[in-house]
BALOBA-1460 file (C-alpha; in Angstrom, 3 decimals):
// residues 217
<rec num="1" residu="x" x="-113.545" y="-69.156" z="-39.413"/>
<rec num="2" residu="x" x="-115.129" y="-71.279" z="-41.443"/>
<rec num="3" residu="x" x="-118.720" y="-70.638" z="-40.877"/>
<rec num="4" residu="x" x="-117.513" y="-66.427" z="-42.086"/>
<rec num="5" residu="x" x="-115.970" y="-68.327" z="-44.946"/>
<rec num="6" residu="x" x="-119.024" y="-70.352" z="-46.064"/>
<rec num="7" residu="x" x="-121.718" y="-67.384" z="-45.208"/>
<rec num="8" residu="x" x="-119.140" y="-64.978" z="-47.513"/>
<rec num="9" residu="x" x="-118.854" y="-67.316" z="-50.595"/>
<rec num="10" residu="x" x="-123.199" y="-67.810" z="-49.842"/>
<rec num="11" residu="x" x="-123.692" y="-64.145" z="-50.502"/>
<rec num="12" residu="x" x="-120.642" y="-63.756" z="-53.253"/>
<rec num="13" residu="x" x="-122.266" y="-61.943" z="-56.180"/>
<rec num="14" residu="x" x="-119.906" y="-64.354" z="-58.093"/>
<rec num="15" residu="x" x="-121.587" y="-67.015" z="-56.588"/>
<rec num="16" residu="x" x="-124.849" y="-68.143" z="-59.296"/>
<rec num="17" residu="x" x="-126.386" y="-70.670" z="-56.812"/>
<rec num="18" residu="x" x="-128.087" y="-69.275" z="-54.327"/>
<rec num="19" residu="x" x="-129.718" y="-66.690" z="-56.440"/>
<rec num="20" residu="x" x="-130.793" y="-69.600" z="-58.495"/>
<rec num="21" residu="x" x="-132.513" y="-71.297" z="-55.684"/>
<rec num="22" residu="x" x="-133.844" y="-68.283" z="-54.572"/>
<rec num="23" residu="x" x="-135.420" y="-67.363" z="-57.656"/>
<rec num="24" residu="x" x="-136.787" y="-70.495" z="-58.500"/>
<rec num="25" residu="x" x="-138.685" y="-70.410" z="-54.532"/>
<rec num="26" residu="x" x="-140.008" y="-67.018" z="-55.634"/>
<rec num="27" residu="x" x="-141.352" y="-68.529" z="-58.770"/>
<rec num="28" residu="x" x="-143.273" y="-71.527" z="-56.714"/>
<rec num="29" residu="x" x="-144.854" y="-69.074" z="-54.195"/>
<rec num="30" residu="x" x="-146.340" y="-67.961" z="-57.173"/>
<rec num="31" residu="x" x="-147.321" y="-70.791" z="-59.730"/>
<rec num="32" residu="x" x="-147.582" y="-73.402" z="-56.958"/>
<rec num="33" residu="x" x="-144.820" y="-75.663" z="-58.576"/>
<rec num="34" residu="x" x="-141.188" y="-74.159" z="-59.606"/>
<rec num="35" residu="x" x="-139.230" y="-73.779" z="-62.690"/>
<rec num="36" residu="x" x="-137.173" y="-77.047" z="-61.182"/>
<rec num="37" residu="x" x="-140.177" y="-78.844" z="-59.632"/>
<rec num="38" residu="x" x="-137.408" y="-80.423" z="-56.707"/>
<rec num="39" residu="x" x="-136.774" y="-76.165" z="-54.996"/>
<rec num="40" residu="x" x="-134.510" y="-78.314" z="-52.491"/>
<rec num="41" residu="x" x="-132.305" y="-80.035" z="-54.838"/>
<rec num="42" residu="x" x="-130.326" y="-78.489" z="-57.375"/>
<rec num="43" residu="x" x="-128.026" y="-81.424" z="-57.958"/>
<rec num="44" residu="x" x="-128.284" y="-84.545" z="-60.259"/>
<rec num="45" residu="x" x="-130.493" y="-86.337" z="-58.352"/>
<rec num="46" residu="x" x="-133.405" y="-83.160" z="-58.538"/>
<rec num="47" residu="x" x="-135.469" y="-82.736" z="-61.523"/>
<rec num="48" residu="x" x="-134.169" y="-80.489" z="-64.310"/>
<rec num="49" residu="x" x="-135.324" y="-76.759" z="-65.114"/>
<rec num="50" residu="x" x="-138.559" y="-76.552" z="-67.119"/>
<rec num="51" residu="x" x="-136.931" y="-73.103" z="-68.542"/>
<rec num="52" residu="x" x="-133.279" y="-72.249" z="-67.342"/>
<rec num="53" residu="x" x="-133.015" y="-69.790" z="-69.483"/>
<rec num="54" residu="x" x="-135.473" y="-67.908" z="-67.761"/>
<rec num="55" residu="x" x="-134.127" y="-69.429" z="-64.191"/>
<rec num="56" residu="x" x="-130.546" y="-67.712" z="-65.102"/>
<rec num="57" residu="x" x="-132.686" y="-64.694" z="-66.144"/>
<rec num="58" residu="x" x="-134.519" y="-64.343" z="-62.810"/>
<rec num="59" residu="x" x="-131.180" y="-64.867" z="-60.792"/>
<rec num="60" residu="x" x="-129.321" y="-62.658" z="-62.658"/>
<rec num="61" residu="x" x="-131.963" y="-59.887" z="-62.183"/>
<rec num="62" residu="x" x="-132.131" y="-60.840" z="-58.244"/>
<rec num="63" residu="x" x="-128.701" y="-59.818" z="-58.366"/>
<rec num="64" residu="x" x="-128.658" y="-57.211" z="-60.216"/>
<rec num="65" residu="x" x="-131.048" y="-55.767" z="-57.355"/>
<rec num="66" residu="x" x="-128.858" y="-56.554" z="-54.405"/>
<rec num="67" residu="x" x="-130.772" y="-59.404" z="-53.451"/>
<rec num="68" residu="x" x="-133.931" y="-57.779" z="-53.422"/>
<rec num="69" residu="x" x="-136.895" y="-59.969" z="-53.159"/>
<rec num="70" residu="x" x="-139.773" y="-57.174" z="-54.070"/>
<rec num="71" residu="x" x="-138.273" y="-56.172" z="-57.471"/>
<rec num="72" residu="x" x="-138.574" y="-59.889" z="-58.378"/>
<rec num="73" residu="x" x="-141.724" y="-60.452" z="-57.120"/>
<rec num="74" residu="x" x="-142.656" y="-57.354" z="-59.068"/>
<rec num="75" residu="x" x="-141.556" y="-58.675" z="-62.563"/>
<rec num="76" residu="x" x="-143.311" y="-61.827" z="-62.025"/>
<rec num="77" residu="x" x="-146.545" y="-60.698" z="-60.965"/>
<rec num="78" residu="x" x="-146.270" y="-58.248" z="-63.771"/>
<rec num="79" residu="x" x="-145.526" y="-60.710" z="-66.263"/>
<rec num="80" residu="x" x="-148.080" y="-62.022" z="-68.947"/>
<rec num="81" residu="x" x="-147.432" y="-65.613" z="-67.618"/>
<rec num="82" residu="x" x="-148.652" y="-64.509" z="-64.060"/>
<rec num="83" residu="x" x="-151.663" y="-62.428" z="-65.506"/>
<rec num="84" residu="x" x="-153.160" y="-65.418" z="-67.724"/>
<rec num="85" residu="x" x="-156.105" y="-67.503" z="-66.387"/>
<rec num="86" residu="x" x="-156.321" y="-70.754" z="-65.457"/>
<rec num="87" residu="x" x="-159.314" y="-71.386" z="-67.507"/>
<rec num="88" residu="x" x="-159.088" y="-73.642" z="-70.763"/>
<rec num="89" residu="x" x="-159.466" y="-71.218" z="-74.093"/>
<rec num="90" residu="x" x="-160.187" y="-72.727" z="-77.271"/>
<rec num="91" residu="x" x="-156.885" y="-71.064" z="-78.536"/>
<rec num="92" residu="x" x="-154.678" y="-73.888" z="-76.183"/>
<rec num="93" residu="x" x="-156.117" y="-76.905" z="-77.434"/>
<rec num="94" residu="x" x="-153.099" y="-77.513" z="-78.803"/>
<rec num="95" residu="x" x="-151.939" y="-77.639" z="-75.270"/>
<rec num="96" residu="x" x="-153.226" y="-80.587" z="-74.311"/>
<rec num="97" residu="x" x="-151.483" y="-83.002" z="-74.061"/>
<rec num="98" residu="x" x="-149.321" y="-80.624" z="-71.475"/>
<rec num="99" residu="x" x="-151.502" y="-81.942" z="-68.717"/>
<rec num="100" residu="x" x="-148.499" y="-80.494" z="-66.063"/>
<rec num="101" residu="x" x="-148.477" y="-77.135" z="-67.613"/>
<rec num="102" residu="x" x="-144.640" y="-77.556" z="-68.352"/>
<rec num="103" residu="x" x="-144.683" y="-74.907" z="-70.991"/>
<rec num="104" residu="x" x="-146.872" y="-72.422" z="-68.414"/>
<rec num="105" residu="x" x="-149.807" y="-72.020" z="-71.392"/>
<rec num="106" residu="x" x="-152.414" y="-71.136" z="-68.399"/>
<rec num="107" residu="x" x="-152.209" y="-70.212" z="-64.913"/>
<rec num="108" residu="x" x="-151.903" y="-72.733" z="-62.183"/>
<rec num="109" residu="x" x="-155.048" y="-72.974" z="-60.313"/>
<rec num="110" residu="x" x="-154.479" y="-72.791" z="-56.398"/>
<rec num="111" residu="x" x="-156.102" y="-72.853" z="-53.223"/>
<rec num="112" residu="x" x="-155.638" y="-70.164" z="-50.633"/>
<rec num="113" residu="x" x="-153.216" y="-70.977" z="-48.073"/>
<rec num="114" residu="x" x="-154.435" y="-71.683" z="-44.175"/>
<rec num="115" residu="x" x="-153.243" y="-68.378" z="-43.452"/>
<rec num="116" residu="x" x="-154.902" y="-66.436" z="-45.880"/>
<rec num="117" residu="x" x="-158.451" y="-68.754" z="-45.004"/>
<rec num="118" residu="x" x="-157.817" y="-67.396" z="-41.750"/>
<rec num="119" residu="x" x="-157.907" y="-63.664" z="-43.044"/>
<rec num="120" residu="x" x="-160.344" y="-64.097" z="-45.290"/>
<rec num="121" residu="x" x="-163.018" y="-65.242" z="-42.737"/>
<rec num="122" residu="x" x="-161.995" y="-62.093" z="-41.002"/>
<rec num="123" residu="x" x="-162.093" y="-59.751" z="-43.680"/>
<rec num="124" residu="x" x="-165.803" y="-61.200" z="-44.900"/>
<rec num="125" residu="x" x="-166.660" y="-60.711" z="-41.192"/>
<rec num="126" residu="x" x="-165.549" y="-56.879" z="-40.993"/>
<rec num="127" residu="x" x="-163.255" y="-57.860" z="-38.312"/>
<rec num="128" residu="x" x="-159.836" y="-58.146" z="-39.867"/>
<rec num="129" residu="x" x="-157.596" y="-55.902" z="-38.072"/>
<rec num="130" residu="x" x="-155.147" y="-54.066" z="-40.584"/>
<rec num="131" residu="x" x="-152.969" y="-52.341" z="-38.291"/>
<rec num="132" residu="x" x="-148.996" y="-53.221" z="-39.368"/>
<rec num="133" residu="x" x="-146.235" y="-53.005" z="-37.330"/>
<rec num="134" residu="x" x="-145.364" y="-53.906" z="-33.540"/>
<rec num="135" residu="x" x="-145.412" y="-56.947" z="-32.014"/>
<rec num="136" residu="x" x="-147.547" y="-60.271" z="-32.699"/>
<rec num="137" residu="x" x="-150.365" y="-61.467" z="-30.950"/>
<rec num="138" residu="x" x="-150.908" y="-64.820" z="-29.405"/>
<rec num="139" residu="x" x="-153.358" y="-66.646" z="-29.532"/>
<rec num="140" residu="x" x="-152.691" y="-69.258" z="-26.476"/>
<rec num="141" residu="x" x="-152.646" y="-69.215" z="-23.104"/>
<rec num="142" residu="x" x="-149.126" y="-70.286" z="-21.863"/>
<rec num="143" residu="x" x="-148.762" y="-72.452" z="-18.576"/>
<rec num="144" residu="x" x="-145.032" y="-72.851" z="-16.999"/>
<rec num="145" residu="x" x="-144.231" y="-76.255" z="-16.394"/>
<rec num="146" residu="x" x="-142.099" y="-78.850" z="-16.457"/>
<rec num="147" residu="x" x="-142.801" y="-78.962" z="-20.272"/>
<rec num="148" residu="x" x="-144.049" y="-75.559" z="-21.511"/>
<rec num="149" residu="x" x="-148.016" y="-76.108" z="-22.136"/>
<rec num="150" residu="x" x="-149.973" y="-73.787" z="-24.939"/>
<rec num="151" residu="x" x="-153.951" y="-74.048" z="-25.006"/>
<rec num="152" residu="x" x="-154.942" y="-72.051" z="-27.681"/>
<rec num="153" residu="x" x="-157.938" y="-70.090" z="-27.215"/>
<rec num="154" residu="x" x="-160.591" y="-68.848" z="-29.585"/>
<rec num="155" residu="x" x="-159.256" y="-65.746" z="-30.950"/>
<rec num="156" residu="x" x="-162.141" y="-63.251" z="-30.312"/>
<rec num="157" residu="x" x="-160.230" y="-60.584" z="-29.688"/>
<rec num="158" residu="x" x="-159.196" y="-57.239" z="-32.077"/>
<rec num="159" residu="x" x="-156.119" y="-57.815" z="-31.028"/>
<rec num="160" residu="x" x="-155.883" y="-61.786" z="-31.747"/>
<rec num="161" residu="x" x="-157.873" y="-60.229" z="-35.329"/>
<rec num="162" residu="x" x="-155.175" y="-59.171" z="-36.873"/>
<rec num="163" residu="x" x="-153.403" y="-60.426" z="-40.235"/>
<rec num="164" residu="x" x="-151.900" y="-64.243" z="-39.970"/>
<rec num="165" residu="x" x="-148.325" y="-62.869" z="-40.471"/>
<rec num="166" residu="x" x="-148.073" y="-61.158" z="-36.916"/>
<rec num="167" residu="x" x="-149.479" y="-64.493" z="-35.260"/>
<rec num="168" residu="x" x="-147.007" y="-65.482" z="-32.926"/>
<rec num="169" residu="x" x="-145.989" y="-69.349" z="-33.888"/>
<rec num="170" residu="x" x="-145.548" y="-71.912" z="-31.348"/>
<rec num="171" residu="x" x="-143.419" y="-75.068" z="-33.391"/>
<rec num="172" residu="x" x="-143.628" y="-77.272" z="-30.757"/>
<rec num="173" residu="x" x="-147.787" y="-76.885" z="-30.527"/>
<rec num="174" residu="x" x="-149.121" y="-76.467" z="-33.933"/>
<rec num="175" residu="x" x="-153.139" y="-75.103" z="-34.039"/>
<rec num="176" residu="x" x="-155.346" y="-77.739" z="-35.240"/>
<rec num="177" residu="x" x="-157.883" y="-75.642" z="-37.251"/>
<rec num="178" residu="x" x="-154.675" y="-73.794" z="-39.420"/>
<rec num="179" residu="x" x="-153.266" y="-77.684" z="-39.666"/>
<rec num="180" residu="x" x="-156.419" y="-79.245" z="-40.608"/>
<rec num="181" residu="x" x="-156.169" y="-76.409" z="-44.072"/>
<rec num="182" residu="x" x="-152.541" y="-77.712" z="-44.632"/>
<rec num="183" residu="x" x="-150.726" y="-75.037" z="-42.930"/>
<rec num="184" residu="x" x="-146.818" y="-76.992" z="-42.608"/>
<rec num="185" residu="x" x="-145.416" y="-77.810" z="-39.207"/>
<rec num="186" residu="x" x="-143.514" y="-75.010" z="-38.226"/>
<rec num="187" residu="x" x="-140.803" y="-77.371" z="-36.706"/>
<rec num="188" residu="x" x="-139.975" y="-78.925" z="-39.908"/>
<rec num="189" residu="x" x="-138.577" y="-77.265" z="-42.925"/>
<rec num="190" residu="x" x="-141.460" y="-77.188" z="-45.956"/>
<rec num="191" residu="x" x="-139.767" y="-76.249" z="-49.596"/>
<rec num="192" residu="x" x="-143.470" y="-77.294" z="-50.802"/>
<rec num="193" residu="x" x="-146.596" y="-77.108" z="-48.844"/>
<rec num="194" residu="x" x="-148.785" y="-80.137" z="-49.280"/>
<rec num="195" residu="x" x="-152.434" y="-80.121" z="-50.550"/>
<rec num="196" residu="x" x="-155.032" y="-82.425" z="-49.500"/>
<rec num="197" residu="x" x="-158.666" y="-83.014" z="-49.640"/>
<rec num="198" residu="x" x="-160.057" y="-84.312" z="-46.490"/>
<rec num="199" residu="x" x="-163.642" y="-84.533" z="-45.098"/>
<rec num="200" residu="x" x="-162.234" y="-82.750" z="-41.814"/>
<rec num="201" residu="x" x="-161.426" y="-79.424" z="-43.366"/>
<rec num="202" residu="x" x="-165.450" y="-79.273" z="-44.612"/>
<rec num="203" residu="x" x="-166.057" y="-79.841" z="-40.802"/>
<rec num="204" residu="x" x="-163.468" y="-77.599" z="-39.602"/>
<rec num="205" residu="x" x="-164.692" y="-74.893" z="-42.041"/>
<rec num="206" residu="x" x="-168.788" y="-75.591" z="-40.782"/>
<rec num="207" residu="x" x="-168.121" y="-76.384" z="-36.868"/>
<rec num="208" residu="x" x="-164.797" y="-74.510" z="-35.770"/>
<rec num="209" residu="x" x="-165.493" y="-72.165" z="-33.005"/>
<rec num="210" residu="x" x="-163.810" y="-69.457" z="-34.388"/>
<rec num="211" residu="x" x="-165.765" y="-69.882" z="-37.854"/>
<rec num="212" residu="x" x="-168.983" y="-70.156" z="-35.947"/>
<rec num="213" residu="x" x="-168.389" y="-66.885" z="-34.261"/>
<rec num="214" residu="x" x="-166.577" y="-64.820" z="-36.955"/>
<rec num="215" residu="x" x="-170.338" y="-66.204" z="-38.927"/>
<rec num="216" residu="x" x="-172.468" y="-64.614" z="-36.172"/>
<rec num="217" residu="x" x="-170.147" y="-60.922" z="-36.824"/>
């Protein structure tokens, strides 16, 4: 009775919080870095909104579109703030001394994500299989033992080419080559990917079978 209780008030249209939080996640997959920089803590001990006025604007809109993530998307990736570069122009010197980009005067440069690296290579390759729908592909051979055992394989395969969002995820096994890029463990929860800069993603990105292969293509 309680858990109906606590999923009810969750989902309450009355209830400003969780359309809040989602909002401000939206806004990070986006600009790499939310309107509250802390998207897993709201309360005192979390970071304060860069903009709440535009944080209550955002979660008001998500509910005024029953919770719909695409119409929120869409007014953030048509906004001016989304379209601007992330190049220096002489008109923001002023900006400075902003060095965090707190008042969003340029884009945020990003890298791609591990998934979309993946896709990428494929696309450049001619290989990337665009077909949507049905189930996902695996790209592992499974063995039944005591403990369940996953070798991954090289993908080489149109049916292990398909788009990173129908790979099938295994969070007790992560793969090494979409780790090395700084994809998250899929066993823990990740508000925030991390970003790093290590000499084994160059060698990953030169020596990985799968990049060797999807080179000869």
């Amino acid at each position: 009775f309680r858990r109906v209780l606590f999923r009810s008030w969750l989902v309450d249209p009355r209830n400003p919080l969780t359309y809040r939080v989602m909002a401000n996640r939206l806004w990070l997959w986006h600009f790499g870095r939310g309107i509250v920089a802390t998207p897993s803590d709201f309360g005192s001990g979390g970071a304060l909104p860069t903009h709440p006025m535009l944080l209550d604007w955002l979660a008001g809109k998500l509910r005024e579109h029953g919770g719909s993530l695409k119409a929120v998307h869409r007014l953030i990736l048509n906004s001016e703030t989304y379209c601007q570069t992330s190049r220096v122009s002489p008109d923001a010197l002023g900006f400075q001394n902003d060095a965090d980009n707190d008042l969003l005067w340029k884009q945020n440069p990003r890298r791609l994500a591990a998934e979309a690296i993946r896709d990428s290579i494929l696309a450049v390759s001619g290989k990337l299989n665009i077909s949507a729908g049905g189930p996902g592909f695996e790209d592992f051979e499974y063995t039944d033992a005591y403990a369940p055992i996953y070798q991954y394989i090289v993908p080489d395969d149109p049916t292990l080419w398909r788009r990173s969002i129908y790979r099938y995820v295994v969070r007790t096994t992560p793969n090494a080559f979409l780790t090395t890029l700084d994809c998250p463990d899929p066993a823990v929860l990740t508000p925030k990917r991390l970003t790093t800069t290590t000499p084994l993603q160059s060698l990953a990105l030169f020596n990985n079978e799968f990049l060797i292969r999807q080179s000869q293509y």
